[in-house]
C-alpha positions as CSV (number, residue, x, y, z in Angstrom):
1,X,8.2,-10.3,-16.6
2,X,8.2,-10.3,-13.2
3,X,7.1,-6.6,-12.4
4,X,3.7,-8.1,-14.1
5,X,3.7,-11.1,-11.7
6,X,4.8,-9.0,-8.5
7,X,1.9,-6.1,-9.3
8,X,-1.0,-9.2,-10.2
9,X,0.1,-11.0,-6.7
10,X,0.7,-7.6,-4.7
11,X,-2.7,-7.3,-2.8
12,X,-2.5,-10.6,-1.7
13,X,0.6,-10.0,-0.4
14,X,-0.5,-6.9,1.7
15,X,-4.3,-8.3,2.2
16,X,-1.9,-10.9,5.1
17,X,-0.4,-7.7,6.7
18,X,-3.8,-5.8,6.9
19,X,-6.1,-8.2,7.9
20,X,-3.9,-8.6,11.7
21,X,-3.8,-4.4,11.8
22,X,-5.7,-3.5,14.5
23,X,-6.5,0.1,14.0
24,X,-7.9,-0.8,10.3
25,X,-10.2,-3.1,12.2
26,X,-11.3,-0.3,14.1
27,X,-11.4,2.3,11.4
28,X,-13.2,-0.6,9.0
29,X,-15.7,-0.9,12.0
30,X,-16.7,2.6,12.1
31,X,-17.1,2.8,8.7
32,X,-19.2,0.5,8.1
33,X,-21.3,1.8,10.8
34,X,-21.7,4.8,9.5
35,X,-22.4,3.3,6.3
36,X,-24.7,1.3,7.9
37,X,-26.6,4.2,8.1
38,X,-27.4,5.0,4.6
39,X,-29.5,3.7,1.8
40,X,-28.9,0.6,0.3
41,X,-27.6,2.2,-3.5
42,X,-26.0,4.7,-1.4
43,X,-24.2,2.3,-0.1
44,X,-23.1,0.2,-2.5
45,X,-21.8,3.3,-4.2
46,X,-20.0,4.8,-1.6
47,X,-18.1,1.1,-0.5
48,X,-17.7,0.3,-4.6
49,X,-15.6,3.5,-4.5
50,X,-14.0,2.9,-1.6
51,X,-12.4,0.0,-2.3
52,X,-11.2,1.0,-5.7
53,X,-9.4,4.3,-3.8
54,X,-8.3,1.9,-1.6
55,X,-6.8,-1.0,-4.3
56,X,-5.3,1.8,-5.7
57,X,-3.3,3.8,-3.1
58,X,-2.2,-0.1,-2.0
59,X,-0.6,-0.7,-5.3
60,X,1.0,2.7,-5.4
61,X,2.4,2.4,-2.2
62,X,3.4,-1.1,-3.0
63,X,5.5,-0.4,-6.1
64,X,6.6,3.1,-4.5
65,X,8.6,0.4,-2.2
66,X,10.0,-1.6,-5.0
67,X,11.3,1.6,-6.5
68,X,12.9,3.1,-3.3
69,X,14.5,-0.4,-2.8
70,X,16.0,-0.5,-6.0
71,X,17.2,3.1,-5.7
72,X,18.9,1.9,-2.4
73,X,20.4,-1.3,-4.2
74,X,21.9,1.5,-6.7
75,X,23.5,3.3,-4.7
76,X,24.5,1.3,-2.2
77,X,27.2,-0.5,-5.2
78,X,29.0,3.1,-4.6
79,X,32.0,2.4,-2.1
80,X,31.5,3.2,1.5
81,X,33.7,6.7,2.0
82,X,31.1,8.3,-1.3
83,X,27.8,7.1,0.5
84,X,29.1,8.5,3.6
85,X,30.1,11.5,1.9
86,X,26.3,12.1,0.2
87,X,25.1,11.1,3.5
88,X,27.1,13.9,5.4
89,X,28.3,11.6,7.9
């Protein structure tokens, strides 16, 4: 099905986008200083969970798109004059 191939493949997708982000560069930066600062099972712990909350709230956000999109698609097959209507335009 391809929901299941779009949701295996989606970080790689979004891995492209956020690696050239420069304010994620800077907020990685500081976080790892500041982790930097802690001991080592601390820190393992505290990056482990990280990156899960992370993962996650990427995949969420990721399929969150898909659905608005296909809500869009939906209604934009109405004809022009009732989306302008629902729009108040």
């Amino acid at each position: 099905m391809i929901i299941n191939l779009i949701a295996n493949n989606d970080l790689d997708s979004c891995y492209a986008a956020l690696r050239t982000d420069k304010e994620l560069e800077m907020a990685e930066h500081e976080l790892y200083s500041i982790i930097g600062q802690l001991e080592d099972s601390l820190k393992a712990c505290i990056e482990e969970n990280y990156s899960k909350y992370t993962s996650r709230a990427i995949r969420i956000a990721y399929i969150q798109g898909w659905k608005d999109f296909y809500e869009l698609c939906l209604k934009l097959k109405d004809d022009t004059e009732s989306i302008l209507e629902s729009l108040n335009v």
